[in-house]
N, C-alpha and C positions, 0 to 999 in steps of 0.2 A: 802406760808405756814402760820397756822393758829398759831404764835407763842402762843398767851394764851391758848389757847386752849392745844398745845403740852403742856406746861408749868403743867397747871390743869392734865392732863394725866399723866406727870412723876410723879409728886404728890403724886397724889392719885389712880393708878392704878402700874406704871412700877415701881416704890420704893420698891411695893409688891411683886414682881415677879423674878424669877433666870435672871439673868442679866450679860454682860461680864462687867467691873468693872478692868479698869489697868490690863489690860490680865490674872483674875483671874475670875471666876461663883462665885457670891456671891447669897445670899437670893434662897439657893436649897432646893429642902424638901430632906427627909430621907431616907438613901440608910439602912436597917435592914437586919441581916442574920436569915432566919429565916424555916434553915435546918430542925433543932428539931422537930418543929411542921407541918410543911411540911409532913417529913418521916412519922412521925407517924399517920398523917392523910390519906395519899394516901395507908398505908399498909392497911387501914380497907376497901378501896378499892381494893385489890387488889395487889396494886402494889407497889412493893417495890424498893427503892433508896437505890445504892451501897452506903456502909459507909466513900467511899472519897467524894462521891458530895456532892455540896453542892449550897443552894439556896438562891438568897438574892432577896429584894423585892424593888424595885424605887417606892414609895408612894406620889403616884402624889396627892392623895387625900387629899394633905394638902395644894396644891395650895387655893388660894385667891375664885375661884369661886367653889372648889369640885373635880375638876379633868384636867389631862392633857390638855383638851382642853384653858384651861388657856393660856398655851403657845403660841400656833401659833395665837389664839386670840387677844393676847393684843402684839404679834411680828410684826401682818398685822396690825392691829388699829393705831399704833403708825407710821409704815412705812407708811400709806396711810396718816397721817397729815404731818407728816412731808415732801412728795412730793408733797403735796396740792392737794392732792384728796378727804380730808374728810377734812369739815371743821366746826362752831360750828354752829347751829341751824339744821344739816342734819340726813336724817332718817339713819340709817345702817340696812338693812333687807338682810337675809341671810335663806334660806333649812335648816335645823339640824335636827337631829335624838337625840336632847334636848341638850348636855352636850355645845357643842360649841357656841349656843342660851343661855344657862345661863351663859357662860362667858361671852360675848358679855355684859351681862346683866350691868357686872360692868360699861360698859360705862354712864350707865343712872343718874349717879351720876353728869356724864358731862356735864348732856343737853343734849345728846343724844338720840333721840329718837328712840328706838329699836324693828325691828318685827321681829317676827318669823314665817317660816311656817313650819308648823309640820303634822304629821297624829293623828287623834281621838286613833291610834293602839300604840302612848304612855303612858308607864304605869302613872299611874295616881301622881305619887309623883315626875315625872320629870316638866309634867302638873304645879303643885305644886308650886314646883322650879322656874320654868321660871317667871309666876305669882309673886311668891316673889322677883324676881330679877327686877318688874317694866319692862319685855319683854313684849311688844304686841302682842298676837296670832292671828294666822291666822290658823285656823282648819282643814283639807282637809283629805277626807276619801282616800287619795292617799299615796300609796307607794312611798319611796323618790327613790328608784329606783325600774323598772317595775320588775315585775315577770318572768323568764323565759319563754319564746314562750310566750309572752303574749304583745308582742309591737303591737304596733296598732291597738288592738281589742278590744280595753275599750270602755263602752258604752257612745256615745255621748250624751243620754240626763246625763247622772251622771257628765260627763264633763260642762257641761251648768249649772246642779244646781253648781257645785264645785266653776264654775268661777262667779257663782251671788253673791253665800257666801264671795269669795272673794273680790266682788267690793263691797260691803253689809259691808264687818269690814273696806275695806278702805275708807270710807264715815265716819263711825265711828270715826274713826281715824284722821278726820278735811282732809281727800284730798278729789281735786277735782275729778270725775267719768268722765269728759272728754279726759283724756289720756287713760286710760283704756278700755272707750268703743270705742276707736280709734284705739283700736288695742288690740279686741275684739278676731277678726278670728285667730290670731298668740298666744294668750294665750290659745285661748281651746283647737288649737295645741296642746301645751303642754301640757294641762291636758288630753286629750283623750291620749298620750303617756305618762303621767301618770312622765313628766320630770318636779320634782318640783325643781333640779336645775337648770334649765332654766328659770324656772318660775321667782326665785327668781331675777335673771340677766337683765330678760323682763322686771320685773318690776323697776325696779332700772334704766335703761334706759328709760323707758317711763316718771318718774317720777324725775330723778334725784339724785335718794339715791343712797347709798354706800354699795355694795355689795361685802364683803372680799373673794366670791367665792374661800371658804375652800376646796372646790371637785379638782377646776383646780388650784389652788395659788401655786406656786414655794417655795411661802415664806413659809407653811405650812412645808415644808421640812427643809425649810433652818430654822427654829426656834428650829430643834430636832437634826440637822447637828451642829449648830453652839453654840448651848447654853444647852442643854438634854445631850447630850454624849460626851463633854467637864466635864461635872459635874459627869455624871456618872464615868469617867475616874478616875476623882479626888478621890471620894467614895471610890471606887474600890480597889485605891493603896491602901488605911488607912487601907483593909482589907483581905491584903493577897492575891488578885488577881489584874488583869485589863481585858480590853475589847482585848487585846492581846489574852489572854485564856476562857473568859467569853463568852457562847455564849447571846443573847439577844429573850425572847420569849415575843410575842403581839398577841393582836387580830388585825384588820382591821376594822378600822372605813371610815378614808379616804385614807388612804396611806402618812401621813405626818410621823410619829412614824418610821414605817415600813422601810419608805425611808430614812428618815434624819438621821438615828443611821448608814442605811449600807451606805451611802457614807462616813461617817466619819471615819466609821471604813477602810472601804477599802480603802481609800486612806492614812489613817495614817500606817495601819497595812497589806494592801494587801491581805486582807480577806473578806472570806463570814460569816456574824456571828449570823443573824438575821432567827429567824423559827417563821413565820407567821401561827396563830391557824383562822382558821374557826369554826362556827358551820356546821353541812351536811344542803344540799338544804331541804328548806320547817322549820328547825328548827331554833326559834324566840329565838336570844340572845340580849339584850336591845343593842342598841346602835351600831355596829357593823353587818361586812357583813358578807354573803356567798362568797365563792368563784365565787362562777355565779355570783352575783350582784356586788360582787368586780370588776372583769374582764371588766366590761363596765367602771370605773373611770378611769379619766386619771393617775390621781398617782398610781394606779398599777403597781408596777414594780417587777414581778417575777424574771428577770434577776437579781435583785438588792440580791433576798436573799438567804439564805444557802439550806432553805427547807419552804416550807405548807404544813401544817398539816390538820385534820380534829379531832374535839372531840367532842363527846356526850354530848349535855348540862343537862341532865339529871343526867349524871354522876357528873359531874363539880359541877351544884347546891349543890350533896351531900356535895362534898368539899368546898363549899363555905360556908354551914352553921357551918360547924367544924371546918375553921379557923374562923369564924366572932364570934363562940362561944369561941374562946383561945385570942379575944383582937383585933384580924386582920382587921382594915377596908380598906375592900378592893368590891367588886362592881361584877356583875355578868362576865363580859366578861374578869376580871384578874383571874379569879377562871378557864374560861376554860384557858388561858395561863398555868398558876400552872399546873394543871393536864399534860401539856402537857410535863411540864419540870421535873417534876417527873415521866414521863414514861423515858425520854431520860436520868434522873439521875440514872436510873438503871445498864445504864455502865459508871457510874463517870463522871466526867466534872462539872464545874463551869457553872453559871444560873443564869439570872438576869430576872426576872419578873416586867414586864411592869404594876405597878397597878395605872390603869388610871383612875379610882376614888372610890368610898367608898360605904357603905353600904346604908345611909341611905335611898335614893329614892326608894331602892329596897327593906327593910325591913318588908313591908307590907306585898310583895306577898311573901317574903322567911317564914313568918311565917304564911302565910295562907293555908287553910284546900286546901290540893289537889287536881286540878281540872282537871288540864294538863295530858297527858297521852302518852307515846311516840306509835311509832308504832307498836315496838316490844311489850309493853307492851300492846295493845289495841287487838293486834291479836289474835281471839281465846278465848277472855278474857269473853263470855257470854253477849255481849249487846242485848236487844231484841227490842231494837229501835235505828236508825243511822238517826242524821236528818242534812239534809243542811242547812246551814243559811249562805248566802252570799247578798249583796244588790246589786252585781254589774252582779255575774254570777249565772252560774245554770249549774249542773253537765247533758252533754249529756249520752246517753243510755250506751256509752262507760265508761262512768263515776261512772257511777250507779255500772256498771258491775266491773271495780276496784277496786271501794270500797268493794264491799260486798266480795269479792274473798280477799283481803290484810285482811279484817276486819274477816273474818271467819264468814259471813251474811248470810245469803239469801235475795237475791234483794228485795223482799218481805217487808223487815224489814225498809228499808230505804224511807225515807221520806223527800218531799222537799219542804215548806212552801213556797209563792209570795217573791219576791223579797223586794216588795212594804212592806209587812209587817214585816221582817228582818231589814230594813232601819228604819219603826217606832220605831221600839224594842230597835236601837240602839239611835237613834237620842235624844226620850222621855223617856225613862229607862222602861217604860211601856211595859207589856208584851198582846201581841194582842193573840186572842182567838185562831185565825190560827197558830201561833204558840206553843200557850199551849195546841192544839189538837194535837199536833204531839208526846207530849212528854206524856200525860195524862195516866195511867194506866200502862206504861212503869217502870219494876221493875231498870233497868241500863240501861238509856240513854245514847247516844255521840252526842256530835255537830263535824260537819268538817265544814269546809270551804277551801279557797285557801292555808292558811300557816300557821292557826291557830289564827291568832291575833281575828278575825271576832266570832271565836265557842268562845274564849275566854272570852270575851266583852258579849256573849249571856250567856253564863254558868253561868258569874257573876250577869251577870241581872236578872238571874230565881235563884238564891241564895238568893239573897234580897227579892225574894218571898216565900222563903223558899221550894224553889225545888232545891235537887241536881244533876246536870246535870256536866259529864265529858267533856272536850275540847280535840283532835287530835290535839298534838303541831305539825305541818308543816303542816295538811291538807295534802289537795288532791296532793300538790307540793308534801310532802313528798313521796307519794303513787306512784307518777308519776316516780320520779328520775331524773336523768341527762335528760331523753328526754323531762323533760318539762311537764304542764300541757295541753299544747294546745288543742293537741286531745280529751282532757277526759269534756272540758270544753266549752261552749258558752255565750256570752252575755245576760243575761236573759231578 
């Protein structure tokens, strides 16, 4: 064991953080009841909560690095020096979908050198974050989990530039290219399946860094089992409930939250108490899963919880700008939690809401000119242009035909630019001709893509030029549903 090292880490990271402490949680953040504005926000939606429930809110967003991920973070960091798996001069490189990448961040304080690999499809103020937090990125126009019906058909040359860019920042980065091109064929493995958790573990083994593999870690649970709903507990009593009666609602990110709260409970209490929200397939909620792309994690344990849900982020964003405007920081993927525990507050019961980090990384897009559009909304809605923009696929004739039929088109209307020139659009911010013919004289454009994030990233790039162009939040996934894009789609 690296004792200075531990030493430095209690210091200045685990001092900071909810800790057991002579069989007491010290240093928790703020359990608030925050019924009132709850009620009154979800009735302008719609739905109203019976006058006995009531809702309280676990504000993670006042951890050390901005949100929950804090936790099982700095729970694995500390467990891995102290069995002498990490020690001081060693890389820690880790997959994130940002928040768990900018905890980590705090290790850099230590000497620790910290990477991340992320997708270009994070918003830009997570980007940001990581960046301020002294994380080293690693960029990959990859999904951190594949696409439904979509394992093994990603295009190998995308996978070859993916893995040059990545030995290309690891050279950057003072390593050597000899491990890497050593075990070349097992990494674009991985990126043709598009598994940048694996990626992260290949690399960590070929090189020797320390990879907390958040997706499979035990610990990730045990840090919400043994320290998270211990303190919730505490809260709880001071407020006229406990987790006795309280049921607990989260999104899914990795399955640590989800899990470690229902073992706690059920083996203190002998209950199921935890109702797990999704977004529906195809719709992009920062940081969290689908149920599709949950179901392939190991931590997934549906057996573990009371119920899964599914909510409209569409909806949710409303509710998120209405509590963030009454004082509330709280982050996009606790606003669909909320929603969900004010529909189930309509027949009374106690409600604790998981707010697993804060506004401000997302506050750019919450106040930006609308660009997103669901599908409900886009149906029918008068586009007189519908254009592809994907760099990796290209919608087959089947695809063509579902769009224009979901979109209220005529095939006609749809248009599908070079792959080639999609990827410059994205890459250089620069908008190629090929694609500005597609949209030219068009009085209401849409981009699709596979899930949205891709039309996204293009809408905003032709905004900066002062074109406005609408995005399909879920894309052609959404179009598809449960069976998948497979069939509507080929490798371009």
């Amino acid at each position: 064991m690296d004792g200075e090292l531990l030493s430095r880490f209690d210091g200045e990271v685990w001092s900071r953080m909810p800790r057991e402490e002579g069989g007491a949680i010290i240093g928790g953040t703020p359990m608030i009841d925050i019924t009132g504005d709850a009620a009154e926000c979800a009735a302008s939606l719609g739905v109203t909560m019976d006058p006995s429930a009531r809702i309280f809110a676990k504000m993670d967003a006042a951890l050390p690095s901005g949100s929950i991920k804090a936790r099982p973070a700095a729970f694995m960091i500390r467990e891995a020096i102290t069995d002498g798996r990490l020690r001081s001069g060693q890389v820690v490189i880790e997959a994130t979908s940002g928040n768990f990448g900018i905890a980590l961040g705090m290790m850099s304080k230590l000497g620790l050198k910290v990477v991340a690999l992320v997708s270009r499809r994070l918003q830009g103020g997570v980007l940001e974050e990581l960046g301020r937090q002294g994380v080293g990125i690693i960029d990959l126009d990859v999904d951190i989990c594949p696409a439904p019906g979509m394992e093994g058909s990603a295009n190998k040359a995308a996978a070859m530039a993916a893995a040059a860019n990545v030995r290309s920042k690891l050279v950057e980065m003072g390593m050597d290219p000899a491990p890497f091109d050593g075990a070349t064929a097992r990494i674009l493995e991985l990126l043709e399946a598009q598994d940048v958790i694996r990626l992260a573990q290949e690399l960590a083994g070929i090189y020797g860094f320390f990879c907390p593999a958040q997706y499979d870690n035990e610990s990730n649970m045990e840090a919400h089992r043994t320290i998270t709903a211990p303190e919730m507990e505490a809260q709880l009593g001071g407020m006229g409930s406990s987790l006795e009666r309280a049921d607990v609602v989260c999104t899914f990110g990795t399955g640590g939250t989800s899990g470690g709260i229902s073992r706690y409970v059920s083996s203190r209490y002998g209950r199921k108490s935890v109702h797990v929200v999704f977004p529906p397939v195809g719709q992009d909620v920062a940081g969290i899963r689908t149920k599709a792309t949950a179901s392939g994690l190991g931590m997934y344990r549906p057996e573990l919880y009371e119920a899964e849900h599914e909510e409209d982020p569409a909806a949710s964003r409303k509710l998120l700008k209405m509590m963030v405007d009454r004082g509330h920081d709280m982050g996009e993927s606790s606003a669909l939690a909320l929603l969900r525990a004010a529909r189930m507050a309509s027949d009374g019961g106690h409600y604790v809401v998981i707010v697993a980090d804060g506004i401000a990384k997302y506050k750019r897009a919450l106040e930006a000119k609308k660009m997103e559009v669901t599908l409900a909304e886009a149906s029918g809605a008068g586009y007189d242009r519908v254009v592809w923009v994907h760099a990796r696929y290209s919608p087959r004739g089947e695809g063509i035909s579902a769009m224009a039929a979901s979109l209220g088109v005529d095939e006609s209307c749809i248009e599908v630019p070079s792959a080639g020139a999609v990827e410059r659009m994205l890459s250089t911010g620069e908008i190629p001709d090929e694609v500005m013919d597609k949209v030219r004289g068009a009085k209401r454009p849409l981009f699709v893509c596979m899930g949205g994030n891709t039309s996204l990233a293009a809408a905003k790039a032709l905004a900066g030029k002062g074109v406005d162009v609408e995005s399909l939040n879920g894309g052609i996934m959404g179009i598809a549903g449960p069976a998948g894009p497979g069939g509507l789609v080929e490798p371009a």
